[in-house]
C-alpha positions as CSV (number, residue, x, y, z in Angstrom):
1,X,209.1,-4.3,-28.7
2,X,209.1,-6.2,-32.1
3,X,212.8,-4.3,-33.2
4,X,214.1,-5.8,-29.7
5,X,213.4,-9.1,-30.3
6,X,214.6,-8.7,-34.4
7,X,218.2,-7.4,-32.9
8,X,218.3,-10.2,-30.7
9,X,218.1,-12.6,-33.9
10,X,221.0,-13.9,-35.2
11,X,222.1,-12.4,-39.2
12,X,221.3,-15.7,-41.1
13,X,218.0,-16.0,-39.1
14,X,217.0,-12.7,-40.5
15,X,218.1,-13.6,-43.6
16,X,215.8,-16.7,-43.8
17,X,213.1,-14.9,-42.3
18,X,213.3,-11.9,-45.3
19,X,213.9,-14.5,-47.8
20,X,210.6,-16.5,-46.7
21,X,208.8,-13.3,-46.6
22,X,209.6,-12.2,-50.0
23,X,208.5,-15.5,-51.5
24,X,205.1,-15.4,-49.7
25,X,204.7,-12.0,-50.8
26,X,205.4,-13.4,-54.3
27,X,203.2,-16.4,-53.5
28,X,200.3,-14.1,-52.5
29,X,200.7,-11.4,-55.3
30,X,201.1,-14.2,-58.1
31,X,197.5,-16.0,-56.4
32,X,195.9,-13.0,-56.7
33,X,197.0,-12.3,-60.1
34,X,196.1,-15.6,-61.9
35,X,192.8,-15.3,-59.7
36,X,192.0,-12.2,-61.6
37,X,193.4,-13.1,-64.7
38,X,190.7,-16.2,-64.2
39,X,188.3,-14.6,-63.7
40,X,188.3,-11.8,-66.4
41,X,189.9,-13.6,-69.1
42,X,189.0,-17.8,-68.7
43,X,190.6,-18.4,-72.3
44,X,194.0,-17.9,-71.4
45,X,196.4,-20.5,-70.0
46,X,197.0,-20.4,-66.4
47,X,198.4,-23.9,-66.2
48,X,201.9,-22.4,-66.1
49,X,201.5,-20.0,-64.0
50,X,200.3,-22.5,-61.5
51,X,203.1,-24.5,-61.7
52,X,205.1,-21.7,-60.9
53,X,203.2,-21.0,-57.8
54,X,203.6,-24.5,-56.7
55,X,207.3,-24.8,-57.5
56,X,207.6,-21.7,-55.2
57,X,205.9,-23.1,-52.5
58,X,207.8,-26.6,-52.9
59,X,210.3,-24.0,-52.3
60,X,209.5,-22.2,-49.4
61,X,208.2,-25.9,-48.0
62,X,212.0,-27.0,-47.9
63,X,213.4,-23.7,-46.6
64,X,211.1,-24.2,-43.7
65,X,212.1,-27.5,-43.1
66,X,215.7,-27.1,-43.5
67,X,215.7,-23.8,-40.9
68,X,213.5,-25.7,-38.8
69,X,216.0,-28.7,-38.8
70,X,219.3,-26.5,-38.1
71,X,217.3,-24.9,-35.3
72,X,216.3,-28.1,-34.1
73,X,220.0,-29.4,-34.6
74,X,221.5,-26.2,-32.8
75,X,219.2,-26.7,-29.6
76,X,220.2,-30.3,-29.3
77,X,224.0,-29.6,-29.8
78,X,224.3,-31.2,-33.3
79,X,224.4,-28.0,-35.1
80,X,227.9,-27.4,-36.8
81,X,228.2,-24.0,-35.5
């Protein structure tokens, strides 16, 4: 069922859709990783790492907006394809 509906999307869908998955798997692991590091080391500097994190998800924010907007853009006939 779920390889049906991913050979019905179109190439850059499943593009966007891999690209946003990578970058929350990145998102998750980095969390989960400055957590720990947090937790069993409090001395060090995580500051940077967090800005990191939130640069990716500034990211991932406007990836999401700009698919959602071409979609959005396509259904209503103003899409440029």
């Amino acid at each position: 069922m779920m390889m049906t509906r991913l050979s019905d999307r179109r190439t850059g869908d499943l593009l966007v859709l891999m690209v946003a998955g990578t970058i929350c798997f990145v998102v998750i692991f980095g969390t989960i990783l400055l957590f720990t590091t947090e937790l069993f080391s409090p001395s060090t500097d995580t500051g940077p790492g967090l800005r990191t994190i939130g640069g990716i998800i500034n990211t991932l924010v406007g990836l999401l907006a700009g698919f959602l907007a071409g979609k959005a853009g396509r259904t209503s006939g103003e899409g440029g394809d």
